[in-house]
Steps between C-alpha positions, in 0.01 A plus 500: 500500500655804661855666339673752608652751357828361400354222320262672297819712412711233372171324313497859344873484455566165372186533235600815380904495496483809656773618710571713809548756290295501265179482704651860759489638159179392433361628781720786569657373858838427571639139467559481881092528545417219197782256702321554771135416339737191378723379763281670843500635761247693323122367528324725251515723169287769519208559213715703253765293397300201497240665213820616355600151476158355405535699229827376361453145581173426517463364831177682761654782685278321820650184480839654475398718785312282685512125389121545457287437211640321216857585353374610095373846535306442189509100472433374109257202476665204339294487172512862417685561168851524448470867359295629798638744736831449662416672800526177822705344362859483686756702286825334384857629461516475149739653226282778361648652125603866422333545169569859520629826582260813636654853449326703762454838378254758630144381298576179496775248359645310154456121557651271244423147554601132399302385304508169702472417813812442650715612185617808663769619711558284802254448748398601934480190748126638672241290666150532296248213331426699236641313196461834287703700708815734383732706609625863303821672551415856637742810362472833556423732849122556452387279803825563651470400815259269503600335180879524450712509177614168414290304716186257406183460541274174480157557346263248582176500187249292688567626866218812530662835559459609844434905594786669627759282344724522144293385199600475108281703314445435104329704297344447173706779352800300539587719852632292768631611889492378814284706772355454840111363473349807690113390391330206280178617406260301229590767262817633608800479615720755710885457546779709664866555392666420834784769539286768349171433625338571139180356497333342140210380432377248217184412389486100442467500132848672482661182696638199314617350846501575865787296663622421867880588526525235789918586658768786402809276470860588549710377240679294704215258468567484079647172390624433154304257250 
């Protein structure tokens, strides 16, 4: 059965809690063009903000697009195990714990962290399915302005870290920043600093953990415990 653009929004809408908002900044549009997408006269969303929102949610950038094809971009069969990867399924607005602060300095940052999940300081309302996901507390002018002072970011551990966008980089020396993903190689890795454009590169025996940082949140978005 044929839908149309509007109602393939507000399936999106409705499963995800998103809002207006939320999904222009997703997508980088004003909130006039995603009420639009939701309430007409508009007929289509061109290709970019639909990956962008495939991405986020889940759902195929076609079927958003198009109504075509089925709605999972990467649908998970029913007896696969409970600890496969999250990617299809559709993300939920959940309550996501700060465990943490990040102090950005210029090789890197200090992270102390809760020792359990959901023990630390407060938490982000975000939209994600995975159940490991945290957010950090970002201080210091490093990133500045891509990552601000004071804000958040959600890092997802089972999403895969996508070129071109902020990862959480630990290394077995006990080093940990947050980079752009430039290159994943089999043996390497190579990151950039994003206001200085300082380019490193790891070999993967120095990594403890590669990590997607998923959203930059303003703190706004922070709710007590």
């Amino acid at each position: 059965m044929s839908t149309t653009l509007q109602e393939r929004m507000a399936e999106l809408m409705a499963s995800t809690g998103w809002k207006v908002g939320d999904i222009a900044a997703l997508c980088g549009v004003s909130s006039s063009a995603v009420t639009q997408w939701k309430d007409g006269p508009t007929k289509s969303i061109t290709l970019e903000p639909a990956i962008k929102i495939e991405r986020a949610s889940g759902y195929s950038a076609l079927w958003i697009a198009s109504g075509k094809g089925g709605k999972l971009a990467h649908p998970v069969s029913p007896d696969e195990d409970d600890s496969a990867e999250f990617a299809g399924e559709i993300k939920k607005l959940k309550r996501v714990p700060i465990v943490g602060t990040a102090k950005l300095g210029d090789n890197g940052f200090y992270e102390e962290l809760s020792p359990i999940v959901g023990a630390g300081d407060g938490a982000i309302e975000m939209v994600t399915s995975d159940p490991k996901a945290y957010g950090l507390r970002v201080r210091g002018q490093s990133m500045f302005p891509a990552i601000r002072d004071g804000w958040y970011v959600l890092v997802e551990p089972n999403a895969t870290p996508a070129t071109g966008e902020y990862v959480l980089v630990k290394l077995n020396n006990g080093k940990k920043m947050v980079k752009e993903l430039l290159y994943r190689r089999p043996t390497s890795v190579e990151v950039m600093s994003v206001n200085g454009g300082e380019r490193l590169s790891f070999d993967i025996n120095e990594l403890e953990a590669l990590e997607a940082v998923s959203a930059v949140v303003p703190p706004s978005k922070w709710m007590p415990d």
